[in-house]
Residue, then its C-alpha position, 0 to 999 in steps of 0.5 A: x767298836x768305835x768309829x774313829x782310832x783310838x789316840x795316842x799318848x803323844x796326840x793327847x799330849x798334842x792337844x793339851x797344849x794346843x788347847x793350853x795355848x788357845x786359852x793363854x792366847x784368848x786370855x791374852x786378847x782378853x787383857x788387851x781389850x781392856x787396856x784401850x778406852x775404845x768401848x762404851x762408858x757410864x759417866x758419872x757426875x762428879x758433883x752429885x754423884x749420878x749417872x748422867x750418859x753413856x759415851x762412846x769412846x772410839x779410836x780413829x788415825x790413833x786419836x780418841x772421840x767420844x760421842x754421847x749415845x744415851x742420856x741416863x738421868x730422867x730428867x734431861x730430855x732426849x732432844x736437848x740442845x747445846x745452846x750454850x756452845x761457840x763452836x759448830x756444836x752451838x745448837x745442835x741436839x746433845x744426844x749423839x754429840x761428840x763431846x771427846x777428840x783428839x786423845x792421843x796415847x802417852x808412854x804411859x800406856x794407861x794415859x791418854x792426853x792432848x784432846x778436848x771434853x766438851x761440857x755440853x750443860x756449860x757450853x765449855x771446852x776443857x783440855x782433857x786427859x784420861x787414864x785407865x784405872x782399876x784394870x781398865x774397868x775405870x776411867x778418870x777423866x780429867x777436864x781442865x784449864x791450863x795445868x792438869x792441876x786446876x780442873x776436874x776429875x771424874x770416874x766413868x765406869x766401863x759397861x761393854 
């Protein structure tokens, strides 16, 4: 009757768990994948509250970049500069501009520290610290002089 035989109980058996595992090892992937910063972020201003970019946070020889890809607030121009900057940044147009470098990881592996944020609207450059909060759907982004503790903390929100 039908084309192919009919299983038996011990290849049911079989694939329930191959299939059993095939979910428990894509859930698996799942989790790791949020346990990283690499992916894109909303930044949100910790001032005023609004969304002001989306950065790109990326990982190369085991540090982090971030580079600006889209502005969020209408009222900043597409084609605005870093006119503020002393770095080789110092003119350069804001949209794509790394403003995020040399992340490394920690022991704690929700934290990464040792890099630098660039806030392109102040033309400063901060020692940065990121931590992975709420099962990495968030990050804190602390910028800061010195001591973490004299700085600033924003919460950027993952969107891919």
């Amino acid at each position: 009757m039908f084309p192919f035989p009919t299983t038996t109980s011990k290849e049911t058996r079989m694939f329930k768990k191959t299939l059993a595992f095939a979910a428990l090892a894509t859930a698996s992937l799942l989790a790791n994948a949020q346990a990283t910063p690499v992916g894109l972020w909303k930044t949100i201003d910790d001032e005023s509250g609004k969304e002001k970019s989306l950065v790109r946070i990326q990982e190369a020889n085991g540090q982090l970049t971030g580079t600006i890809e889209k502005f969020l607030d209408p009222a900043t121009k597409p084609d605005v500069k870093c006119d503020l900057c002393s770095d080789e940044r110092k003119g350069k147009p804001i949209l794509g501009m790394q403003i995020l470098r040399g992340l490394k990881p920690t022991d704690d592996k929700a934290r990464w520290d040792g890099g630098e944020i660039l806030d392109p609207n102040k033309g400063k450059i901060y020692k940065s610290r990121i931590t992975l909060i709420d099962g990495g759907k968030k990050l804190e982004m602390r910028g800061y002089i010195g001591a973490p503790l004299l700085g600033r903390t924003q919460v950027w929100v993952r969107t891919e």
